[in-house]
LOPABA-735319 format. One record per atom (N, C-alpha, C, O): residue in one letter; x, y, z. Coordinates in steps of 0.2 Angstrom, whole numbers, padded with zeros to 4 digits, always signed. Layout:
BEGIN
AXYZ/...
***
This chain:
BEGIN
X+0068-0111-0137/X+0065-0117-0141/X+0057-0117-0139/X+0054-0122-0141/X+0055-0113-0137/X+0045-0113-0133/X+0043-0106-0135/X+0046-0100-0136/X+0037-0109-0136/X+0033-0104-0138/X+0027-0104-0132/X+0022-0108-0131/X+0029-0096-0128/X+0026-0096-0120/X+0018-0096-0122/X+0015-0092-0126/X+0016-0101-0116/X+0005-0099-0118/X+0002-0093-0114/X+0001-0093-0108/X+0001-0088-0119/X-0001-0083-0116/X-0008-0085-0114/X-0012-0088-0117/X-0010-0082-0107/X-0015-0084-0103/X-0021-0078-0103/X-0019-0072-0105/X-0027-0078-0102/X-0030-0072-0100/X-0035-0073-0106/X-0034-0073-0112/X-0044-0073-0104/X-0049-0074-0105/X-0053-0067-0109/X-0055-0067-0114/X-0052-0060-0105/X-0055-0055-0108/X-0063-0056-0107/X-0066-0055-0112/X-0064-0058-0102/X-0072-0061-0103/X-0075-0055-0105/X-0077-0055-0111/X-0074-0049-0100/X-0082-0044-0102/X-0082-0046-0110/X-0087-0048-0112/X-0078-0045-0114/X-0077-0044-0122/X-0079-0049-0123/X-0084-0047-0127/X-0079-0055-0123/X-0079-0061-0127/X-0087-0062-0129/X-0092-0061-0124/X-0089-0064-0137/X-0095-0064-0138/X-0097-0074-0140/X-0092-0077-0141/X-0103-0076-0140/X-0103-0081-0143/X-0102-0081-0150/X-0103-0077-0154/X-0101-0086-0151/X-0100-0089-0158/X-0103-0089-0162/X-0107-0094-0163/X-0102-0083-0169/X-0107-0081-0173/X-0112-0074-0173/X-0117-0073-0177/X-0111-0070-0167/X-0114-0065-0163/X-0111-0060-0164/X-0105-0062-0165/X-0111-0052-0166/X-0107-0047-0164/X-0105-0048-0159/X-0108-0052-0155/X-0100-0043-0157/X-0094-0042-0152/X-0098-0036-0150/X-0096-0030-0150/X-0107-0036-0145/X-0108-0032-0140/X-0105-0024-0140/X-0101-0025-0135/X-0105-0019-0142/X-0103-0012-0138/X-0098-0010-0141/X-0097-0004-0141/X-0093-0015-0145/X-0088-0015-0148/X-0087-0007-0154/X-0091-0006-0158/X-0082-0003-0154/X-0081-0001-0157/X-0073+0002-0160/X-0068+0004-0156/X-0074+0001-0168/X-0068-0001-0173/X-0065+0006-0175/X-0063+0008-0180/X-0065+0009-0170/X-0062+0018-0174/X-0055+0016-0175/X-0052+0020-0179/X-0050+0011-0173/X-0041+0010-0173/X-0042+0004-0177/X-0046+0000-0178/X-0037+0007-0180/X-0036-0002-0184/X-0029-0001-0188/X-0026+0003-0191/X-0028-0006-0185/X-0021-0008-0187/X-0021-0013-0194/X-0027-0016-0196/X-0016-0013-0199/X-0017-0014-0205/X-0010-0020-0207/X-0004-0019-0209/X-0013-0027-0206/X-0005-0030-0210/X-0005-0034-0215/X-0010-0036-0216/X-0001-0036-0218/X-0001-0038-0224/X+0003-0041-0227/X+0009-0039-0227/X+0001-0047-0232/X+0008-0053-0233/X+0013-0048-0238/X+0011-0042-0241/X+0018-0051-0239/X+0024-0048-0243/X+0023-0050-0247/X+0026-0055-0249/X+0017-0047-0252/X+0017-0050-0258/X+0015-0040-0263/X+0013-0036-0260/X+0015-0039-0269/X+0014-0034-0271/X+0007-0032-0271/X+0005-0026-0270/X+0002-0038-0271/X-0005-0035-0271/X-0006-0033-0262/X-0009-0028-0261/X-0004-0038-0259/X-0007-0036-0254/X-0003-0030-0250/X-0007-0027-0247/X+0002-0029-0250/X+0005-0022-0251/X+0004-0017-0251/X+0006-0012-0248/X-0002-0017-0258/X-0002-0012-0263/X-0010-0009-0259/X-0012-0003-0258/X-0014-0017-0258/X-0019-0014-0257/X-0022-0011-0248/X-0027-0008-0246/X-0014-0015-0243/X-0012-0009-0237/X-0013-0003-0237/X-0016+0000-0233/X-0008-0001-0244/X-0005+0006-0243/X-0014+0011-0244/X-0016+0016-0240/X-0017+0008-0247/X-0023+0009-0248/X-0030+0011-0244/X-0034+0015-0244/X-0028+0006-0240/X-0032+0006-0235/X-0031+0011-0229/X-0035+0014-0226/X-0023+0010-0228/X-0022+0015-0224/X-0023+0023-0225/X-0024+0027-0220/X-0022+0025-0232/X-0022+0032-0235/X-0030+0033-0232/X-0031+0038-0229/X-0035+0030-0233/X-0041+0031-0232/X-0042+0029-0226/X-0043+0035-0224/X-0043+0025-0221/X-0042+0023-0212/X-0037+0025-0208/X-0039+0024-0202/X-0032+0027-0210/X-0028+0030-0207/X-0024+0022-0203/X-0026+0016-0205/X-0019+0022-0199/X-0017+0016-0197/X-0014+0018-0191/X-0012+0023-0190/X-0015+0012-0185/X-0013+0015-0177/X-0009+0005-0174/X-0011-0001-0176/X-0003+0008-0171/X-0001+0004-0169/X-0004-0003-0165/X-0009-0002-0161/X-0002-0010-0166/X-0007-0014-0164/X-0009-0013-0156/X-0014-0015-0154/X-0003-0010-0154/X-0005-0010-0147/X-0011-0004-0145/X-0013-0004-0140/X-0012-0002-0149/X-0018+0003-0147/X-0023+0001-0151/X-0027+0005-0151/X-0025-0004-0155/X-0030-0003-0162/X-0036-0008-0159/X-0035-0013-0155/X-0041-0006-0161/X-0047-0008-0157/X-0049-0018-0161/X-0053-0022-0159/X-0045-0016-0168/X-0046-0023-0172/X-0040-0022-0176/X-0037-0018-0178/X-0040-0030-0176/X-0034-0028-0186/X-0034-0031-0188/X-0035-0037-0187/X-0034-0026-0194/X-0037-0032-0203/X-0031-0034-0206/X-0028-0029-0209/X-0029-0038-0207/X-0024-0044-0210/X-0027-0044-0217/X-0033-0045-0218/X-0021-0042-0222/X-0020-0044-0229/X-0019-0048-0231/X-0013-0049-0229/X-0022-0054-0235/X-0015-0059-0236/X-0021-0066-0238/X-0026-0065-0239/X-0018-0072-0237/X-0022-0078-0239/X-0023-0081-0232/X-0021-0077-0227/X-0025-0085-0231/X-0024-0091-0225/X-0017-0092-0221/X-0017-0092-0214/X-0012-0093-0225/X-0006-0092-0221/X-0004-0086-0218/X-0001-0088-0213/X-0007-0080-0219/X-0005-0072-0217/X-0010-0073-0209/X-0007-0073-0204/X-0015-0075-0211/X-0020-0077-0204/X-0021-0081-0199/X-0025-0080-0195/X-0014-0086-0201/X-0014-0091-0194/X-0007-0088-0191/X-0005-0090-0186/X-0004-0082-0196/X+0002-0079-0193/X+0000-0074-0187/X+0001-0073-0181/X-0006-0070-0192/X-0009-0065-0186/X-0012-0068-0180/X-0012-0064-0175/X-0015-0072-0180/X-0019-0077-0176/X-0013-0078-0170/X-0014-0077-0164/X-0009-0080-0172/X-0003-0083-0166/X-0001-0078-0164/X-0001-0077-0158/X+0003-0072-0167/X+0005-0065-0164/X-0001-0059-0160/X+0000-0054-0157/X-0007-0062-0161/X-0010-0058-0153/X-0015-0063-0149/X-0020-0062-0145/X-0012-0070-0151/X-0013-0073-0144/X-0014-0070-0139/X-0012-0064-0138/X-0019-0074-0135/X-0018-0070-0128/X-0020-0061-0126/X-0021-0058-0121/X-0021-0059-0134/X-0023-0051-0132/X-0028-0047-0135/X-0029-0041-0134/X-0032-0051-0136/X-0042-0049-0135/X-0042-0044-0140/X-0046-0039-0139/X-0038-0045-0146/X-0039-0040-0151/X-0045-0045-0157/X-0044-0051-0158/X-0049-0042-0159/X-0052-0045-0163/X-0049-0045-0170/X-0047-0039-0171/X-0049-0050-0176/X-0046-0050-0182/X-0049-0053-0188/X-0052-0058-0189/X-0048-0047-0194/X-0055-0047-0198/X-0051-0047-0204/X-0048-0042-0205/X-0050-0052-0208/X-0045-0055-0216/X-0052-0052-0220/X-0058-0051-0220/X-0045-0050-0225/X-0049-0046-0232/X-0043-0053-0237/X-0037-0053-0237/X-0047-0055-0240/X-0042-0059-0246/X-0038-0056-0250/X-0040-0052-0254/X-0031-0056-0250/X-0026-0054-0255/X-0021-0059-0255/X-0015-0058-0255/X-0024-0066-0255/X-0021-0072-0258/X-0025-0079-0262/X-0028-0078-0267/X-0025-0084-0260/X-0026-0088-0266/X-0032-0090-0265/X-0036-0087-0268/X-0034-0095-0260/X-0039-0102-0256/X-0045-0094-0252/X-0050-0092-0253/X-0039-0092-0248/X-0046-0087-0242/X-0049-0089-0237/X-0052-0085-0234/X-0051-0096-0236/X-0056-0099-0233/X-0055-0095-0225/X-0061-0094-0223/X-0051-0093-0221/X-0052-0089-0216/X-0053-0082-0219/X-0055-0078-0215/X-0053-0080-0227/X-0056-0073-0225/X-0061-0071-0229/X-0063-0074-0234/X-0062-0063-0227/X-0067-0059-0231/X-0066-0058-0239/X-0061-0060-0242/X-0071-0056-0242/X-0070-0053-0246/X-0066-0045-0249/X-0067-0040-0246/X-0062-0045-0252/X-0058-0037-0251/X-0062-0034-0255/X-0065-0036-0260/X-0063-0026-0251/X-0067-0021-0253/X-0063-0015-0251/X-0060-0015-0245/X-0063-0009-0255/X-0057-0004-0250/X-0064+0001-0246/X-0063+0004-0240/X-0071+0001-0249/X-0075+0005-0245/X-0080+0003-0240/X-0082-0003-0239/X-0081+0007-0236/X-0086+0004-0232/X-0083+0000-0225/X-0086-0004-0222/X-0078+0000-0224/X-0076-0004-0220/X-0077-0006-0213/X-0078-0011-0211/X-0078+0000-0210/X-0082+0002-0203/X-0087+0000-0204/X-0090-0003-0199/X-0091+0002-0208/X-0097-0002-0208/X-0098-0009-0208/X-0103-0011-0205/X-0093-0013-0213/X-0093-0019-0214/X-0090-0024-0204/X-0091-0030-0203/X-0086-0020-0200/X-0083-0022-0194/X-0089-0022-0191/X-0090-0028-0189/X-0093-0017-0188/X-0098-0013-0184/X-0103-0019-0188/X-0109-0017-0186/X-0104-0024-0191/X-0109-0029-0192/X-0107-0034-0191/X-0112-0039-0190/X-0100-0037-0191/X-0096-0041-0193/X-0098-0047-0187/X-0096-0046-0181/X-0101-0053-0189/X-0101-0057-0185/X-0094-0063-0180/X-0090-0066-0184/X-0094-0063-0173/X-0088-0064-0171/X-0087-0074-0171/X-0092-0078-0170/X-0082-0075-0172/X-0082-0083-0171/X-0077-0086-0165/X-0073-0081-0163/X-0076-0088-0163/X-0072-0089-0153/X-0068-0094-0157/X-0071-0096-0162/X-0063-0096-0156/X-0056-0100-0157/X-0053-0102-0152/X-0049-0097-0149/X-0053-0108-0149/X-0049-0110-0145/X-0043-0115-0146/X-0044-0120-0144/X-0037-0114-0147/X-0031-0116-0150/X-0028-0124-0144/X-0028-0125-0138/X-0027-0127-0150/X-0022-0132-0145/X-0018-0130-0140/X-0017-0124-0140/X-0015-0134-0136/X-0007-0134-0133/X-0004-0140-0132/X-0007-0145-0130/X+0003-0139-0135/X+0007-0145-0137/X+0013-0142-0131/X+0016-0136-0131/X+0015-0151-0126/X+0020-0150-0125/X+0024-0155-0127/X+0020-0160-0129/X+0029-0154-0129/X+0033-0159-0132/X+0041-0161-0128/X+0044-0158-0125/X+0044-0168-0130/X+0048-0169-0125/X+0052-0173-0131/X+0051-0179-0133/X+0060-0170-0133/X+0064-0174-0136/X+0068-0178-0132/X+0069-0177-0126/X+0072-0182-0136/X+0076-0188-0137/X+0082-0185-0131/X+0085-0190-0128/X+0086-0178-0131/X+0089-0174-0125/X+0086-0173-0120/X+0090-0170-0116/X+0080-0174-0118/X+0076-0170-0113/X+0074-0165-0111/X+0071-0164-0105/X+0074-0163-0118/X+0073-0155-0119/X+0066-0155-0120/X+0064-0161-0123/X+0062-0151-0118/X+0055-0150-0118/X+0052-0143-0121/X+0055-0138-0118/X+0048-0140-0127/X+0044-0135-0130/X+0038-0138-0131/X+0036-0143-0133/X+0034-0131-0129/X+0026-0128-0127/X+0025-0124-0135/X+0028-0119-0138/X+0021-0127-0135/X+0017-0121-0142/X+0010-0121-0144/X+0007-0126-0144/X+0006-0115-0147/X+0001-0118-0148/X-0001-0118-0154/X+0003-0115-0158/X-0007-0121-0157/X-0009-0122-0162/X-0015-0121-0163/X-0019-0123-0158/X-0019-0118-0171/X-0025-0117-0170/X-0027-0120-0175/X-0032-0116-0178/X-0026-0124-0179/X-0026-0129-0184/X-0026-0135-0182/X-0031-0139-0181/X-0019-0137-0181/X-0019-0143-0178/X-0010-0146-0177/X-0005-0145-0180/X-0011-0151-0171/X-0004-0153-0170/X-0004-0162-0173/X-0008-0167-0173/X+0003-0160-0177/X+0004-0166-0181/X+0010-0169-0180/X+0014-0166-0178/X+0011-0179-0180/X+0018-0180-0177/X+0018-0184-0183/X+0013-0187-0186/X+0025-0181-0186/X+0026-0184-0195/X+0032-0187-0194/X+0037-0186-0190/X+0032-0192-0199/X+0039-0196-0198/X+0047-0193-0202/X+0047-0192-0208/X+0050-0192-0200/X+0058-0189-0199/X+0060-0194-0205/X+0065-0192-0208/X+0059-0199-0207/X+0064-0204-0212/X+0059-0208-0217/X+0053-0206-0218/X+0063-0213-0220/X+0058-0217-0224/X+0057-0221-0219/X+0058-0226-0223/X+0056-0223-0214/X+0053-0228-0209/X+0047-0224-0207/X+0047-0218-0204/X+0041-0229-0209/X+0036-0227-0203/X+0038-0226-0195/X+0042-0228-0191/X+0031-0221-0196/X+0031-0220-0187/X+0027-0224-0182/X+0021-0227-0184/X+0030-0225-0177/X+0025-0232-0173/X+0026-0228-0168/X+0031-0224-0167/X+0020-0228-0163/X+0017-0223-0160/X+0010-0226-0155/X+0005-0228-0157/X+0011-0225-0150/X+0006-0224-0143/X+0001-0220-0143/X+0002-0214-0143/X-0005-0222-0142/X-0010-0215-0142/X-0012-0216-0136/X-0018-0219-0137/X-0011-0214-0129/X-0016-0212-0124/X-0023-0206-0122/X-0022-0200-0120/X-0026-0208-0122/X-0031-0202-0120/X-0034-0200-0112/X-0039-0202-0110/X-0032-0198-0111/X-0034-0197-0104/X-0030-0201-0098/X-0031-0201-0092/X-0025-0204-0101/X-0022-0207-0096/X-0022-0214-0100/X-0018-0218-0097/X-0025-0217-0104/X-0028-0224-0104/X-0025-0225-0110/X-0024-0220-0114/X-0022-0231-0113/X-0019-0234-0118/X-0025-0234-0122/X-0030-0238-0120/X-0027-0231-0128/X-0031-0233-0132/X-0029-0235-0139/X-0033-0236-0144/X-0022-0236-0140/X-0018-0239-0147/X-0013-0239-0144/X-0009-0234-0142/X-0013-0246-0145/X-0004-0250-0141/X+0002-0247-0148/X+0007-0245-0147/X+0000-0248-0153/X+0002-0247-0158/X+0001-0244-0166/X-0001-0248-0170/X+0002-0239-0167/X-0001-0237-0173/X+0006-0236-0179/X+0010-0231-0179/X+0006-0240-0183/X+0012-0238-0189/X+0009-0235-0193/X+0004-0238-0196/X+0011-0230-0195/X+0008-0222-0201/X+0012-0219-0201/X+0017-0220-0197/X+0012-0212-0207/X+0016-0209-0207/X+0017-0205-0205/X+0021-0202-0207/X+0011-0202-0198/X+0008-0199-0191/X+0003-0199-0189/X-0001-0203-0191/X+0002-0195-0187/X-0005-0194-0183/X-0004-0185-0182/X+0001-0182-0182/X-0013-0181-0182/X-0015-0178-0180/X-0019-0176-0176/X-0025-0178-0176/X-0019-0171-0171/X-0026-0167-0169/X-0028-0161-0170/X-0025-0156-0170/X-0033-0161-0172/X-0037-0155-0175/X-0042-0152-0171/X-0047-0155-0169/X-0042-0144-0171/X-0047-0140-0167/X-0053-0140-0173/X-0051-0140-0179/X-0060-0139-0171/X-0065-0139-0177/X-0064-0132-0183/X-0067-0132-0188/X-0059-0128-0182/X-0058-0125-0185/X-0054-0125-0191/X-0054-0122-0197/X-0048-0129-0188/X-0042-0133-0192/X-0048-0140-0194/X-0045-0143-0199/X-0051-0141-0193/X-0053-0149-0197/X-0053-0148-0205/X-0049-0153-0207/X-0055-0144-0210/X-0055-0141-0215/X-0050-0142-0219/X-0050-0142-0225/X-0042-0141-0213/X-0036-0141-0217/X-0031-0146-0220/X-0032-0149-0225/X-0025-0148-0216/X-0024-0155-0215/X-0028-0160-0214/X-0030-0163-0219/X-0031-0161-0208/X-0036-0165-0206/X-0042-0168-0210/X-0044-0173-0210/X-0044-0162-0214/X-0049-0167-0219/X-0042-0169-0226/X-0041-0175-0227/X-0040-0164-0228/X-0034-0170-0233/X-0031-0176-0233/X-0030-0180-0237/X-0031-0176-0224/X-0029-0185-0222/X-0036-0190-0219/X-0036-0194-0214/X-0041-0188-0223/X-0049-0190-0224/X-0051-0191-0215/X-0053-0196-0212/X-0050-0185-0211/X-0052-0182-0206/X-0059-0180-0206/X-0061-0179-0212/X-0064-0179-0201/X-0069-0178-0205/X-0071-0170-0200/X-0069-0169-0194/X-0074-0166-0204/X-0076-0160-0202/X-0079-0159-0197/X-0084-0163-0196/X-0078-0154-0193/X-0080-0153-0185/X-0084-0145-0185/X-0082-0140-0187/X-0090-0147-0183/X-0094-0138-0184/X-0090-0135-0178/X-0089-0137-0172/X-0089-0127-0181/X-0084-0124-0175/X-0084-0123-0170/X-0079-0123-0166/X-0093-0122-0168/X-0094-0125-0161/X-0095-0130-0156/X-0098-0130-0151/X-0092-0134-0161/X-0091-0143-0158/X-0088-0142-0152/X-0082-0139-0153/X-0088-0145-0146/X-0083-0147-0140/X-0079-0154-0141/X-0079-0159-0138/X-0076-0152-0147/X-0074-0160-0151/X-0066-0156-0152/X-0064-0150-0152/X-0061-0163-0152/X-0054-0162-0156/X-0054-0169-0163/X-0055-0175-0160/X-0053-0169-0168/X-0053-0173-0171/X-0044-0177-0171/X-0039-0175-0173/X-0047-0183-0169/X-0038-0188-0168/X-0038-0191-0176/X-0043-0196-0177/X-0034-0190-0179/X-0033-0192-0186/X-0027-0195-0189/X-0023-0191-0191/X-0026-0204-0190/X-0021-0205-0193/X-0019-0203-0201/X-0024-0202-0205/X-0010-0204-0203/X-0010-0202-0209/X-0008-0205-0212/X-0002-0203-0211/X-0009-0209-0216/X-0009-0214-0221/X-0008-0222-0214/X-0002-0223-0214/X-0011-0223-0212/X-0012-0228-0209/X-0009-0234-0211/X-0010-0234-0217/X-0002-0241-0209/X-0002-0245-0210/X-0004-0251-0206/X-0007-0256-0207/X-0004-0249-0198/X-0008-0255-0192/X-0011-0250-0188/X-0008-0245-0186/X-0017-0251-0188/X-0020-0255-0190/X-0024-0253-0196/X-0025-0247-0196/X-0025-0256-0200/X-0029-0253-0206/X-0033-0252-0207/X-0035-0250-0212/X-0039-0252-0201/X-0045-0250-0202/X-0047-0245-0199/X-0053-0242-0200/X-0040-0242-0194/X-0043-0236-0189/X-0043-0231-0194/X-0040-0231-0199/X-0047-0227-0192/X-0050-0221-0195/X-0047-0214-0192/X-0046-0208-0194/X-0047-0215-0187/X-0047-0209-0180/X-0051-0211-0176/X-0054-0216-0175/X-0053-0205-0174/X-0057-0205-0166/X-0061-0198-0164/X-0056-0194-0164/X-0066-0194-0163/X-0068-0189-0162/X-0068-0190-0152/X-0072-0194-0149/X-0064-0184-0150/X-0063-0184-0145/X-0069-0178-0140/X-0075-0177-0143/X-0068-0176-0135/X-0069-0170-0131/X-0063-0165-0129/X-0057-0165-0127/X-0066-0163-0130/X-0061-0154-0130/X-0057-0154-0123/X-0052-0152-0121/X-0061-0158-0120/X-0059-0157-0113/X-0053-0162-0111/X-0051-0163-0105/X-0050-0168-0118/X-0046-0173-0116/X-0040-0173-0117/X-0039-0172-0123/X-0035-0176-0112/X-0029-0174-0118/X-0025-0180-0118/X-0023-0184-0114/X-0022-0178-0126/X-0020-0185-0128/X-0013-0182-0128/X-0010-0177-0129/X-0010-0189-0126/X-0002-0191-0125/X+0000-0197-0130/X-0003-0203-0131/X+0005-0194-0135/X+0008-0200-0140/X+0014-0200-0137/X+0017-0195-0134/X+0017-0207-0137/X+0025-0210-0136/X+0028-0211-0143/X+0024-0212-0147/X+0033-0211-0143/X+0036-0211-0150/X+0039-0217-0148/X+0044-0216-0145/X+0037-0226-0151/X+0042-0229-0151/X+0049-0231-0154/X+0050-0228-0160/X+0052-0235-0152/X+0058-0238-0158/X+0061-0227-0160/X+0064-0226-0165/X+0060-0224-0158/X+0063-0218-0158/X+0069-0216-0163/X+0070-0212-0168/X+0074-0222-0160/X+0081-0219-0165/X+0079-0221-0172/X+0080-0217-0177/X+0075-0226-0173/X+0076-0232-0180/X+0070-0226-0184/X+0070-0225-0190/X+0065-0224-0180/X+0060-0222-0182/X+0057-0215-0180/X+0051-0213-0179/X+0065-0210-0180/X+0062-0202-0180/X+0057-0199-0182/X+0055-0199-0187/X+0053-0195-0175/X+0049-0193-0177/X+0047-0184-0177/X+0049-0183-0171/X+0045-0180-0179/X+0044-0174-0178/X+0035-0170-0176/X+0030-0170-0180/X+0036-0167-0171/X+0029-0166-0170/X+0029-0155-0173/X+0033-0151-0172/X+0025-0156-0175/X+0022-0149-0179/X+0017-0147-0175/X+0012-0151-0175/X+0016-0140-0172/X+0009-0137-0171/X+0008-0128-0174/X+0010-0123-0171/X+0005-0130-0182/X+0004-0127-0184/X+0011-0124-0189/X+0012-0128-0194/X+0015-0119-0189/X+0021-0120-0192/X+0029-0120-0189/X+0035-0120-0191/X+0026-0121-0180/X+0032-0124-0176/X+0032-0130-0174/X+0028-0134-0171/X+0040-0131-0176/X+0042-0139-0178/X+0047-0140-0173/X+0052-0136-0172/X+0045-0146-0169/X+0052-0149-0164/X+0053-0156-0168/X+0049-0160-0170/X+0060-0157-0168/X+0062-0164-0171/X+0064-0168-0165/X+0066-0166-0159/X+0064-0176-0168/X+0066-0181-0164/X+0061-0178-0155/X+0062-0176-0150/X+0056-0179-0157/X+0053-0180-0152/X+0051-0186-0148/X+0053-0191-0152/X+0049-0188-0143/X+0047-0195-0137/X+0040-0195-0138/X+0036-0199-0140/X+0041-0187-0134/X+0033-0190-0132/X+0030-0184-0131/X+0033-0180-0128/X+0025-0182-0135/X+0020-0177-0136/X+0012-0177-0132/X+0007-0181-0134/X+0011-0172-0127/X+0004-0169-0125/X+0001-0165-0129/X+0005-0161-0133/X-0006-0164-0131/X-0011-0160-0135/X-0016-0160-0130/X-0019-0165-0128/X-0018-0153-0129/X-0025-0152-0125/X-0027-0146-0129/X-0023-0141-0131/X-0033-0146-0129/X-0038-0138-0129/X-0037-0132-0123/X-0038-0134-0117/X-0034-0125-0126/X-0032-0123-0121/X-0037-0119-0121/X-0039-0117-0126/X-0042-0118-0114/X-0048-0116-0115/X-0046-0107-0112/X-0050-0103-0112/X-0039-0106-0109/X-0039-0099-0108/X-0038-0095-0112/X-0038-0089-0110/X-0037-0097-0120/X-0035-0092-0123/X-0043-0092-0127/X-0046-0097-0127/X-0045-0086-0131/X-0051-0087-0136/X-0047-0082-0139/X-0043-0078-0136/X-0049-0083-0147/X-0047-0079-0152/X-0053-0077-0155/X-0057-0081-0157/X-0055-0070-0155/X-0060-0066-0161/X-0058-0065-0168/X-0056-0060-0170/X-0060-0072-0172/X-0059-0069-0179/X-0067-0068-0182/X-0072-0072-0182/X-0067-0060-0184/X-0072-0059-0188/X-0076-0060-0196/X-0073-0059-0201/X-0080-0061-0195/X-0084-0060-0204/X-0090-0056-0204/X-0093-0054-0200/X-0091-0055-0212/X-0096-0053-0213/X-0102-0059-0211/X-0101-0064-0209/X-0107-0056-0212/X-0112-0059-0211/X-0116-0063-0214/X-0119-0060-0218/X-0118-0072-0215/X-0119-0075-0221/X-0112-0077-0222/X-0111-0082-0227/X-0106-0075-0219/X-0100-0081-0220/X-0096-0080-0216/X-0090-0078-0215/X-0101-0082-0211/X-0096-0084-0203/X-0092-0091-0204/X-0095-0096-0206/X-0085-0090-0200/X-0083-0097-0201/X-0088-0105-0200/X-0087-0110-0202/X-0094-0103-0198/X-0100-0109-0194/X-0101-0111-0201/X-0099-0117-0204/X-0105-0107-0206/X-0108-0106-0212/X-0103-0108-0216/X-0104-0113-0218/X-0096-0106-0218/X-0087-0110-0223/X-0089-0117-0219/X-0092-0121-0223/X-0087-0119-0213/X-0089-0126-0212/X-0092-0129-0213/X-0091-0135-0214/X-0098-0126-0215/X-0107-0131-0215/X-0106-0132-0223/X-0109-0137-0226/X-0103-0127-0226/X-0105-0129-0232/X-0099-0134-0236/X-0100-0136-0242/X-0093-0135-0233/X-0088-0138-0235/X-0091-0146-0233/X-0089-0151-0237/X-0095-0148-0229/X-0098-0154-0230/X-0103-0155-0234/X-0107-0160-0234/X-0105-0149-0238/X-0110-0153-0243/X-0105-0153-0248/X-0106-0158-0252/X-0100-0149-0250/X-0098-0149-0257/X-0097-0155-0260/X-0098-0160-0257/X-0096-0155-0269/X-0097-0162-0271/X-0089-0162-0276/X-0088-0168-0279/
***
């Protein structure tokens, strides 16, 4: 039922945000790609021309696919200091590149890097039973029934909402701010903000809260009250515990994730302009 947190920093590699990956070089590349015909079609493609090496040997890997394909990739090398460079072969894209089959090495060997640091949700159900997972979007507690959810928000130890009735709450890495979290009129977090955004969703008590922009470095504890009357389920990213109590969310600072871009559309540069749009 857990999703173990894989540990381990990688410092020599690790670059600032927005910067080449330093010394770095892309001769392996592993290739993957959603189950869909186009992006498939245009693997097979890429590999005929790059050849393809197992993830565990590959110096980067390019992920096919829309945003869904990339927060799958994203969570399968936790922990493993590969850096991950999306070419769009799905709808939205907003995590990735542009698809091009030439030039690719050249397009990596310039590719500016962005650091991600993922949630950690432990969670604790109605049995006793407790799972760990991480999230690089955002962790969500959604209500199980047609009764609102009533809910506890502690930050740091401290009651800061004796009672919230909504049809949950969120938190969001600056990264994930753009997804959910702005949908539930969240507000957008520049990626290298030391911020988590706390965000209720559709609000009934109190009516005016908005959320809360917090520090990376605090962590919030929700209690799930009225429990039976009022099931609730906590989500981080597309793993789901039901009938949850009581949910922890912190920034896990040992993990950093390397997603790459071209240059002129680094995740910083998608965020900054997502607040002007009209």
């Amino acid at each position: 039922m857990s999703e173990s947190s894989a540990q381990g920093k990688g410092a020599g590699e690790r670059s600032e945000a927005g910067r080449p990956l330093e010394g770095r070089r892309f001769e392996r590349i592993n290739f993957l790609a959603a189950n869909t015909p186009e992006a498939q079609h245009a693997r097979a493609r890429l590999v005929g021309r790059y050849g393809d090496v197992h993830s565990d040997e590959a110096d980067v890997v390019v992920a096919l696919g829309g945003d869904g394909l990339m927060l799958q990739t994203l969570h399968r090398f936790l922990g493993r200091n590969v850096p991950i460079y999306g070419m769009n072969r799905g709808s939205v894209g907003f995590l990735m590149n542009e698809y091009r089959e030439t030039g690719l090495r050249k397009r990596l060997a310039a590719a500016q890097s962005s650091i991600i640091h993922p949630l950690i949700m432990v969670a604790e159900n109605r049995d006793g039973g407790t799972a760990t997972a991480h999230a690089i979007n955002e962790v969500s507690l959604l209500r199980q029934s047609a009764q609102a959810a009533k809910l506890r928000v502690y930050v740091d130890g401290h009651i800061r909402l004796d009672e919230l009735v909504a049809d949950g709450v969120l938190v969001a890495t600056p990264a994930g701010s753009t997804a959910y979290n702005l949908s539930a009129n969240g507000p957008i977090l520049p990626l290298g903000a030391p911020l988590m955004a706390l965000t209720p969703i559709s609000a009934f008590r109190p009516r005016r809260w908005r959320g809360a922009l917090l520090s990376d470095k605090a962590e919030v504890r929700i209690e799930v009250l009225e429990p039976d009357k009022r099931p609730v389920a906590a989500v981080a990213d597309h793993y789901e515990i039901r009938d949850v109590v009581k949910v922890r969310v912190a920034t896990d600072h040992f993990v950093g994730l390397h997603l790459l871009h071209d240059p002129g559309h680094s995740m910083e540069e998608r965020i900054l302009r997502e607040q002007f749009r009209q």
